[in-house]
C-alpha positions as CSV (number, residue, x, y, z in Angstrom):
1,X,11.5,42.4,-65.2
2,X,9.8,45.5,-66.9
3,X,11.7,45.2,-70.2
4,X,11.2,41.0,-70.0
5,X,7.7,41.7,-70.2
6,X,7.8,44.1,-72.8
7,X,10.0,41.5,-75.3
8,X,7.3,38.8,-74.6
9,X,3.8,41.5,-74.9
10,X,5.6,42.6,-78.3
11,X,4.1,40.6,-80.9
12,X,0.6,40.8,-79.2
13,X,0.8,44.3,-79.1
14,X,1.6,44.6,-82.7
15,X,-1.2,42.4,-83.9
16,X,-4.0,44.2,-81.5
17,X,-2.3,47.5,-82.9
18,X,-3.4,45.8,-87.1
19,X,-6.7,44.8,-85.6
20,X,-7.5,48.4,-84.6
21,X,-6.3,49.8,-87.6
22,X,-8.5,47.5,-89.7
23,X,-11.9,48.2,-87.6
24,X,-10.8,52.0,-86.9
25,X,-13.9,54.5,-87.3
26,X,-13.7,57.6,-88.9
27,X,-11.9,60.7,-87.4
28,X,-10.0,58.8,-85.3
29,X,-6.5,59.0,-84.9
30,X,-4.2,56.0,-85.2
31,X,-1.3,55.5,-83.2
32,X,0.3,53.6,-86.3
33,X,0.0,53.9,-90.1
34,X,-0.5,51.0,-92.5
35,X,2.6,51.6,-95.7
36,X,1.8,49.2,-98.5
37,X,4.0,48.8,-101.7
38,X,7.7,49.0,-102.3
39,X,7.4,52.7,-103.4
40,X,5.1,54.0,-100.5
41,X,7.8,51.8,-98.2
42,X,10.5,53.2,-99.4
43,X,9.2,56.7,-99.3
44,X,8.5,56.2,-95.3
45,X,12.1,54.8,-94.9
46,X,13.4,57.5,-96.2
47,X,11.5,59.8,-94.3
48,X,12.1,58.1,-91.2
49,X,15.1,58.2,-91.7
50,X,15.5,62.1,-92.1
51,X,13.2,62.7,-88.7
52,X,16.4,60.9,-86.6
53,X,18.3,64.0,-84.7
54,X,20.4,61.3,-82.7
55,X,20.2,57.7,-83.7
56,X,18.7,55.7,-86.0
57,X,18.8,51.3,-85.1
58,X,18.0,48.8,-87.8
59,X,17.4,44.4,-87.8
60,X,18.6,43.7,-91.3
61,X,17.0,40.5,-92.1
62,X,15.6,38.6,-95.6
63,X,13.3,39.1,-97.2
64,X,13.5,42.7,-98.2
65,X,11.0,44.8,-98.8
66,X,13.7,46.6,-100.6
67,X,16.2,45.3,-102.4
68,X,20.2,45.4,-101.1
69,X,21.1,49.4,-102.5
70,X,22.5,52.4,-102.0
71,X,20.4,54.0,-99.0
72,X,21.8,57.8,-99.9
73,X,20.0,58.9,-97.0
74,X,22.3,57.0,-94.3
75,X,25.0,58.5,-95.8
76,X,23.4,62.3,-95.8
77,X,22.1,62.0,-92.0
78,X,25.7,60.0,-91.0
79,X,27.5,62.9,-92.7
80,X,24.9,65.1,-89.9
81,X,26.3,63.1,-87.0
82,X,23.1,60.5,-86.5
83,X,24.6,57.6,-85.5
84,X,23.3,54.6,-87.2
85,X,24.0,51.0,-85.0
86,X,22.7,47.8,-87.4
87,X,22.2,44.1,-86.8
88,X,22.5,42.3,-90.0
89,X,21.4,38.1,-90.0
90,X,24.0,36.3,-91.7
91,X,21.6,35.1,-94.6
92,X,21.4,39.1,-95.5
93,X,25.7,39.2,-95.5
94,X,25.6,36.3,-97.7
95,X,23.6,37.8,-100.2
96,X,26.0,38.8,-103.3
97,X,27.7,42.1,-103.2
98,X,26.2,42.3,-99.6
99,X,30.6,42.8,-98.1
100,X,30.6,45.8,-100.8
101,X,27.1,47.6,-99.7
102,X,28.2,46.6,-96.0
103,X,31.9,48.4,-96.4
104,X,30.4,51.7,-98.0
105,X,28.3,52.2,-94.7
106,X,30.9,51.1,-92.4
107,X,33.5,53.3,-94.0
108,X,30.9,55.9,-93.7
109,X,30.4,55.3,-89.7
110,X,27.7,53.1,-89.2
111,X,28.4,50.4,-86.7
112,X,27.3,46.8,-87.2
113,X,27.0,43.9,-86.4
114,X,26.1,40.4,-87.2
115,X,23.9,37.4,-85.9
116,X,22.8,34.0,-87.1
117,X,19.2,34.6,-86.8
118,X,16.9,37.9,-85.8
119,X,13.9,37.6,-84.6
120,X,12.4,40.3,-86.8
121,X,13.6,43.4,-88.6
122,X,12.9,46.9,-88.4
123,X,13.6,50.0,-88.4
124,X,13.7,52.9,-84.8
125,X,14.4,56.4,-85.2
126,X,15.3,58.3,-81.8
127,X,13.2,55.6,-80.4
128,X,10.2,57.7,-81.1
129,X,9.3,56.0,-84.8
130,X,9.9,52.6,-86.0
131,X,8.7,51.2,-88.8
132,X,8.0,47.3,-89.5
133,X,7.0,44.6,-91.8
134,X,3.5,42.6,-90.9
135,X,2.0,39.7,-92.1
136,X,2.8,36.0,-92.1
137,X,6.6,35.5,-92.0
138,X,7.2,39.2,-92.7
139,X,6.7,39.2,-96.1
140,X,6.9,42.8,-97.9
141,X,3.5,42.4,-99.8
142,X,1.8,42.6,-96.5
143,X,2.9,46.2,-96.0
144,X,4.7,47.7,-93.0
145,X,4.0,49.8,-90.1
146,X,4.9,52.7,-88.8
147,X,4.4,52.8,-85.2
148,X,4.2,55.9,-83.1
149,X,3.1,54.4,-79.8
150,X,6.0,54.7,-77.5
151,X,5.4,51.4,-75.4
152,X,6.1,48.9,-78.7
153,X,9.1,51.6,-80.1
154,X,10.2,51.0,-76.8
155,X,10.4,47.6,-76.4
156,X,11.7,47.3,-80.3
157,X,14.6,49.2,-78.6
158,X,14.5,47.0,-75.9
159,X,15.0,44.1,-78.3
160,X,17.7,45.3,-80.5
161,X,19.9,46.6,-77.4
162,X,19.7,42.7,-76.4
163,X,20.6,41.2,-79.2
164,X,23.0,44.3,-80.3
165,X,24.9,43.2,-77.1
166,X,24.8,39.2,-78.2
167,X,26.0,39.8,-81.7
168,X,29.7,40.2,-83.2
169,X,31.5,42.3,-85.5
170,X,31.0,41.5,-89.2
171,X,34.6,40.9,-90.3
172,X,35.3,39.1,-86.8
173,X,32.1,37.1,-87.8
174,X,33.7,36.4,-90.6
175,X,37.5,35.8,-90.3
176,X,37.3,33.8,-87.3
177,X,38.5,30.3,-88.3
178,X,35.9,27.8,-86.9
179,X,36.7,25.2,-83.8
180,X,36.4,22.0,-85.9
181,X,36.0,19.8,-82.2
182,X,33.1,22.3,-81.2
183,X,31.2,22.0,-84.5
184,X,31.3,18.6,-84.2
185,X,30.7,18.4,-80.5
186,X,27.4,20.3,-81.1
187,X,24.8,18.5,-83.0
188,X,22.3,20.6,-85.5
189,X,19.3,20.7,-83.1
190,X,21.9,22.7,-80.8
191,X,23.0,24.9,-83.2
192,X,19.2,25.8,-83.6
193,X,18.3,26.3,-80.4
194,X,21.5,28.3,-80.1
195,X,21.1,30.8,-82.6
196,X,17.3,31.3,-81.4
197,X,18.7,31.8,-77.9
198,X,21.7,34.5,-79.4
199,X,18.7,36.1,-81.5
200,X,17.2,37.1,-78.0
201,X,14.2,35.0,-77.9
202,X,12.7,34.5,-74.6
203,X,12.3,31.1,-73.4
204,X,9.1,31.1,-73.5
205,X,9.3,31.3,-77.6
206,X,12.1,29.4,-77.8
207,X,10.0,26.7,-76.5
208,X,7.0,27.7,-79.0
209,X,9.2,28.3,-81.9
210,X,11.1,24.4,-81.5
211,X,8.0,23.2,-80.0
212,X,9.2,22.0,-76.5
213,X,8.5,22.6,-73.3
214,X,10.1,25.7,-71.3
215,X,11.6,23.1,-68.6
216,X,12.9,20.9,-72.1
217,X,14.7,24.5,-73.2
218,X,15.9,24.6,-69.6
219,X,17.6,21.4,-69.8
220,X,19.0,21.7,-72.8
221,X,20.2,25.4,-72.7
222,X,22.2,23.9,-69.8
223,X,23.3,21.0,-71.8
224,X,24.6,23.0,-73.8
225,X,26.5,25.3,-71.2
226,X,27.8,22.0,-69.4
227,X,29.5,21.4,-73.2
228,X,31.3,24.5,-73.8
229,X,32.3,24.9,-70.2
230,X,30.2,27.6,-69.3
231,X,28.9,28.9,-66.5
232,X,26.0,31.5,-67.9
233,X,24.4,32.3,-70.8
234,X,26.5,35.1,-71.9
235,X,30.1,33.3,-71.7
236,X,28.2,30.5,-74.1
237,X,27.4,33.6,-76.2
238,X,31.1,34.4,-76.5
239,X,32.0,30.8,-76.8
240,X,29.5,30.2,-79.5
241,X,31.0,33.0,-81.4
242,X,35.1,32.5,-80.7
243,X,34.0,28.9,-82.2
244,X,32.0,30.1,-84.9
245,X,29.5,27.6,-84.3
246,X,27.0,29.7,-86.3
């Protein structure tokens, strides 16, 4: 119950966490740090990045505030034994030369994984730092921040342990040869629903995000089980992805 209420107070916490920064007074000390521009962004990646003793968990998801390159840091703190874990949407993987960049981290020992949709990006060091993109549909121009207040860090680790546990391996993702009877069995409003409900949306925004009701998502999220045979959410998870319905 705890970390459900978390996953839903997360977006409002982040937005009363801008407002404060905007009307802070002098002196006083902010429990997050407004990064504007691609250089100053890239800067606090990096440092980030190098403050990780143990772990360091990413949502890799379009658009970038950097562009897809060589991140030399993961490769220096893997080669320390910080173990990097990263969800990557599938519109990022698409991207060209996305299966080379993806290979040299992999190959390197950072373990991914992919899903259809995220529900934001970002990035947590030892679940004490995380830094991430704000303004209207994240775009990088807005700035990022870098959050220090250990309630939202930990309910962005919250998040990406959910959706980390609802997502598949990249080259199962994408060798699995798609289930031609469930693709055509599921029609496109399904699919979107679906992927929202993978992403790790509650219902709640499920509801907001299609504009429905929460008992409309209920009836249709078991719809959708009654199709694939299923008895809970997760084993629809598993079908959804040994179909490649997404």
């Amino acid at each position: 119950m705890q970390r459900q209420l978390a996953l839903l107070k997360l977006q409002s916490r982040i937005d009363a966490l801008m407002q404060a920064y905007r009307g802070r007074a002098g002196g006083f000390e902010m429990p997050a740090e407004l990064v504007r521009g691609p250089g100053e962004i890239r800067e606090c990646f990096v440092r980030l990045q190098r403050t990780a003793r143990r772990e360091v968990l990413s949502f890799a998801q379009l658009p970038y505030a950097l562009a897809l390159e060589n991140n030399d840091t993961e490769l220096e703190m893997l080669g320390r034994g910080v173990r990097y874990r990263a969800v990557y949407e599938r519109a990022v993987l698409a991207q060209p030369g996305a299966s080379e960049h993806l290979r040299c981290y992999l190959d390197a020992g950072e373990q991914a994984r992919a899903a259809t949709v995220l529900p934001s990006k970002f990035v947590i060091a030892d679940r004490r730092l995380a830094l991430i993109p704000v303004g209207a549909h994240q775009e990088p121009a807005a700035g990022c921040l870098l959050i220090r207040t250990r309630g939202i860090v930990d309910a962005l680790a919250a998040l990406f342990e959910q959706v980390w546990d609802r997502s598949v391996p990249p080259q199962r993702h994408e060798r699995a040869e798609p289930d031609s009877h469930a693709q055509a069995t599921f029609s496109g409003e399904d699919l979107e629903l679906l992927a929202l409900m993978l992403a790790g949306l509650p219902d709640k925004a499920l509801a907001s995000r299609l504009g429905l009701s929460v008992r409309t998502v209920h009836r249709r999220i078991r719809r959708l089980m009654s199709l694939a045979g299923c008895t809970t959410r997760m084993r629809l998870g598993w079908y959804a992805a040994r179909a490649r319905l997404l």
